[in-house]
C-alpha positions as CSV (number, residue, x, y, z in Angstrom):
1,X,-67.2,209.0,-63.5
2,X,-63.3,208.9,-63.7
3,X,-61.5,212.2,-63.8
4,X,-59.4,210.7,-66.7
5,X,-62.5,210.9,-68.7
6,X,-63.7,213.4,-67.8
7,X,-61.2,215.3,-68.8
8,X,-60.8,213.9,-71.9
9,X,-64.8,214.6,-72.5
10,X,-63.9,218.4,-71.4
11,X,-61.1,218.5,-73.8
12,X,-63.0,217.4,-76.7
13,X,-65.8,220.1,-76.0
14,X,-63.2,222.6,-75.7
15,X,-61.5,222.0,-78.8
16,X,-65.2,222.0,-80.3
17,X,-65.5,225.0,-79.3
18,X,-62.2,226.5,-80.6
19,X,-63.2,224.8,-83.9
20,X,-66.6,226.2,-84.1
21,X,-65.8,229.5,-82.4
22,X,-63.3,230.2,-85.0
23,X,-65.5,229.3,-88.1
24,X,-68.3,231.2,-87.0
25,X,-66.2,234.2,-86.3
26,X,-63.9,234.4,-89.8
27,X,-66.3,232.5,-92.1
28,X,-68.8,235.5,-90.8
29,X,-66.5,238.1,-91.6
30,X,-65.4,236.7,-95.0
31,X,-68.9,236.0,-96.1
32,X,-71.3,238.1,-94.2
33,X,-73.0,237.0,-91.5
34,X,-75.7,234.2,-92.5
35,X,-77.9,231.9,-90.6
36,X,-74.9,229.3,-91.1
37,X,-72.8,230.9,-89.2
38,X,-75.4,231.9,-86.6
39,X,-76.0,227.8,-86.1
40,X,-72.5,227.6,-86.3
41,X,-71.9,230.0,-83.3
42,X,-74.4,228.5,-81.1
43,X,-72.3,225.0,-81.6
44,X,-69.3,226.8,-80.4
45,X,-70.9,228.5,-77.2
46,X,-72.5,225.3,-76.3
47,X,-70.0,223.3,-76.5
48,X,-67.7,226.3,-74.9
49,X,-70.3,226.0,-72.0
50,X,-70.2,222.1,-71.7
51,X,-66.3,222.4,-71.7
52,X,-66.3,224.9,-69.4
53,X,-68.7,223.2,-66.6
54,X,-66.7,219.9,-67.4
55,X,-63.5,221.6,-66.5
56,X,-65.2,223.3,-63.5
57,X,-66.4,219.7,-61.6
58,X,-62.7,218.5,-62.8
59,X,-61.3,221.3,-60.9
60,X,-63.1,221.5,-57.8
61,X,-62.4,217.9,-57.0
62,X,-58.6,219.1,-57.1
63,X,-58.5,222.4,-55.8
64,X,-59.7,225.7,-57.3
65,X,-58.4,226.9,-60.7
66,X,-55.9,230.4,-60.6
67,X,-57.8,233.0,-59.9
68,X,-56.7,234.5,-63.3
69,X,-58.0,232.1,-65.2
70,X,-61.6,231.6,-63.2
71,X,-62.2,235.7,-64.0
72,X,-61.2,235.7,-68.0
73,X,-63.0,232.3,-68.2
74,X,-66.2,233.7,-67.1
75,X,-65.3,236.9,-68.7
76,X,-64.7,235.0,-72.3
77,X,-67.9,232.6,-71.7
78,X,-69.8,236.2,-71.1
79,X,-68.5,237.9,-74.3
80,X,-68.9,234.5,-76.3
81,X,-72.4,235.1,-75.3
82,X,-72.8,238.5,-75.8
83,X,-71.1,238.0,-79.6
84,X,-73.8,235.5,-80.1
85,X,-76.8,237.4,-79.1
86,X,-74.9,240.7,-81.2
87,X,-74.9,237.7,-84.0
88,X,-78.3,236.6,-83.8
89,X,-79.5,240.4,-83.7
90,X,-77.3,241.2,-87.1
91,X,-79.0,238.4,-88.5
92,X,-82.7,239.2,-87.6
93,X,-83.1,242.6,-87.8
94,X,-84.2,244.3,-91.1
95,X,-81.0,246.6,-89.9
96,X,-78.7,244.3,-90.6
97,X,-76.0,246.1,-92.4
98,X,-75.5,248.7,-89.1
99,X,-75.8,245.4,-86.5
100,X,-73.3,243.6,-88.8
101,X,-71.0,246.3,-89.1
102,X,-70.8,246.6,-85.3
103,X,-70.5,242.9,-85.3
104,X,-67.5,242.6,-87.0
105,X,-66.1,245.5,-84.9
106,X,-65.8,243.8,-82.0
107,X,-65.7,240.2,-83.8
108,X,-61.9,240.1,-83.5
109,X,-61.6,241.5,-80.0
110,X,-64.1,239.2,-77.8
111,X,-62.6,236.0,-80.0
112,X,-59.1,237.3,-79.0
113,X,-60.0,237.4,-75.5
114,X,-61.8,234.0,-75.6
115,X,-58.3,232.9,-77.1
116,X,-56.3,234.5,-74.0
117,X,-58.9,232.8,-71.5
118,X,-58.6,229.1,-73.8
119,X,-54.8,229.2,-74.2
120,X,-54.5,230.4,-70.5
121,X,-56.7,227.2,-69.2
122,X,-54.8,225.3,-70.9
123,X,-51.5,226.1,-69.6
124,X,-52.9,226.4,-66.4
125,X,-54.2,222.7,-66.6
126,X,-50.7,221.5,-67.9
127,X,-48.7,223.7,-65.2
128,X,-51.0,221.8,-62.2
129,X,-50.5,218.6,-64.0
130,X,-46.4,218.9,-63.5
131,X,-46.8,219.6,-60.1
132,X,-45.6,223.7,-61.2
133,X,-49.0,225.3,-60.1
């Protein structure tokens, strides 16, 4: 497949992600966690993941990623995770005040990191691009 278009198909599933991602996270917290947002999630770390493997066969057929960005990738794909399972748990549990409290506790934080690992790739991608990486 061309790299072109591959990229481009990476792109897209990242900025699905971003898109979903950030629904699930501040719809959640403005409405309460539902099943909605649960589904909604899911869409976001599966189109994170796509993205993210994308970007991965992009990269290795032209030279590894920063360093930086390969550990907070996998450390933002890992908390995406985790905040979904933590989702998923608020929403099934007959305890679901106490699992969604602690949800939107660290809510904010892991989406902030994913953001860090997101914005980073993308400078990163832009910087190799020029020539500047």
């Amino acid at each position: 497949m061309d790299n072109n278009l591959m990229l481009i198909q990476a792109v897209i599933w990242m900025m699905l992600a971003l898109i979903f991602y950030t629904w699930a996270v501040f719809s959640g917290r403005r409405q309460g966690l539902h099943r909605k947002h649960l589904i909604i999630f899911g869409a976001g770390l599966i189109c994170d993941f796509l993205g993210s493997y994308q970007m991965n066969l992009i990269s290795n057929a032209y030279g590894r990623p920063p360093l930086w960005h390969s550990i907070t990738g996998i450390a933002s794909l890992s908390g995406m995770a985790f905040h979904f399972l933590l989702a998923l748990i608020a929403s099934s549990t007959n305890r679901a005040e106490a699992a969604n409290l602690v949800f939107h506790r660290v809510s904010i934080t892991i989406y902030s990191c994913w953001l860090v690992a997101f914005i980073g790739g993308a400078v990163a991608g832009m910087m190799r691009m020029k020539g500047i990486a």
